[in-house]
N, C-alpha and C positions, 0 to 999 in steps of 0.2 A: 820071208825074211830069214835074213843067216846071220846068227849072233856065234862069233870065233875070238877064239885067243887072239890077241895081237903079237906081233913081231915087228921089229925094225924095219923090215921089209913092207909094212904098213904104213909107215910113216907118213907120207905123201898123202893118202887115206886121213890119218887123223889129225895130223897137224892141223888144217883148216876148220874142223869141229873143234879141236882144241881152243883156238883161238876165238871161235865166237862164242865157246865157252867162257872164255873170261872174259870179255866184251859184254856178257848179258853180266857180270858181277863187278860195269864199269870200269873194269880195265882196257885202256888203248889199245887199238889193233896192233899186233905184231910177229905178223906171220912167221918170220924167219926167228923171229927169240921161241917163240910156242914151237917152232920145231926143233930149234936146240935143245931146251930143255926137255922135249921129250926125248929127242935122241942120244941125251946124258942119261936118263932114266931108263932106257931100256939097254943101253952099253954096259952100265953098270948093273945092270939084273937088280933094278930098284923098284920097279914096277909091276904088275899086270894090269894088263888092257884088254878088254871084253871091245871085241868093234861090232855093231849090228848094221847089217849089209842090205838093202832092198833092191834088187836087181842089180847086184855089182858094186851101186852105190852108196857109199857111207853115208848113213842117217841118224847113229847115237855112237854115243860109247859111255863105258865105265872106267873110273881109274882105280885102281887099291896099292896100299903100301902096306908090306905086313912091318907088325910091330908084335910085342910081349905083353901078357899080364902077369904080376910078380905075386900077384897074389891066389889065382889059379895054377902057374906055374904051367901056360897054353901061349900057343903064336895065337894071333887073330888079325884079321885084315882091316884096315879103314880104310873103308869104302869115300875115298875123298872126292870124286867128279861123278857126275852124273850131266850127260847134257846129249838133248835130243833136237835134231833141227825142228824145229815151229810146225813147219805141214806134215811132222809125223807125229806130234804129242797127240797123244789120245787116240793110238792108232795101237796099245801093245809095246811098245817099243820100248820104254822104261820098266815095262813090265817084266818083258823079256830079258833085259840087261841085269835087272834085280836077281829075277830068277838063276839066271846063269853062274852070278857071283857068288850066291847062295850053295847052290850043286857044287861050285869050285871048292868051297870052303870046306863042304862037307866030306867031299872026296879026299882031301889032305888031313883030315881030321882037325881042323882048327876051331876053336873056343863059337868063333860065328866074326859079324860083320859089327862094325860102330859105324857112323856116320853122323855129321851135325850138317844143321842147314839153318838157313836162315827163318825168324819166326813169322816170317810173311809170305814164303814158296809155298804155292799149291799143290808140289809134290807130298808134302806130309799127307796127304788124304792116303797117296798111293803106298805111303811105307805102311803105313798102322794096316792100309788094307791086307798088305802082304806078310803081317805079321809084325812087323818092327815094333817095337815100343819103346814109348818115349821113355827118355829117364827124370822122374821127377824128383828123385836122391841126390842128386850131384849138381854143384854148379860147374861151371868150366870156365876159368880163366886163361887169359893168353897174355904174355910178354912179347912188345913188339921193339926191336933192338934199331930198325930204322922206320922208314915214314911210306915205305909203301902200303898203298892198300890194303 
């Protein structure tokens, strides 16, 4: 397995994982908007994309967006997708996507990684594995301005 930075030139690669990404988080198939939106995200240098590669073929990715903390006065990434196709979970594959994002951060010097998920994904086994920890200090509110999902 080959886990690489992604580039535009991937697009075609993760668009379709993209998409069944938000399809397992019940959103509608929509191949063509999941590759617009990536291909606004990576024109405007808004993203990084970890792609994990099994013989050519695309089998996971990572998504991050960096942002600031004002009160360390550090960038740091949120680690906001995570999605492995089905016959590769539990093969490494998230492990290795973790890990990679992880090394990225480190090598740039950034504060580290946040991430939220839902309280019923059985990926939490695998963050706490890898060191993650939950925050049990903070609640996290969200403001939603229209009615999509």
């Amino acid at each position: 397995m080959e886990i690489k930075k992604a580039t535009i030139s991937d697009l075609e690669l993760i668009a379709p994982l993209f998409d069944e990404y938000r399809v397992f988080y019940e959103q509608e198939s929509n191949l063509d908007a999941a590759r617009s939106f990536l291909k606004e995200r990576f024109t405007n240098k808004e993203n990084v994309v970890f792609l994990a590669l099994e013989n050519g073929n695309a089998c996971g990715f990572t998504q991050l967006y960096k942002t600031f903390s004002s009160v360390s006065l550090q960038p740091f990434y949120i680690l906001n997708d995570l999605f492995v196709l089905p016959e590769f979970r539990k093969k490494g594959v998230g492990e290795a996507l973790l890990n990679h994002a992880k090394d990225f951060c480190k090598k740039k010097g950034y504060k580290g990684l946040a991430l939220e998920t839902a309280v019923d994904n059985p990926a939490q086994k695998l963050y706490e594995r890898l060191g993650w920890e939950k925050d049990e200090a903070y609640l996290h509110y969200f403001w939603t301005h229209n009615q999509a999902k």
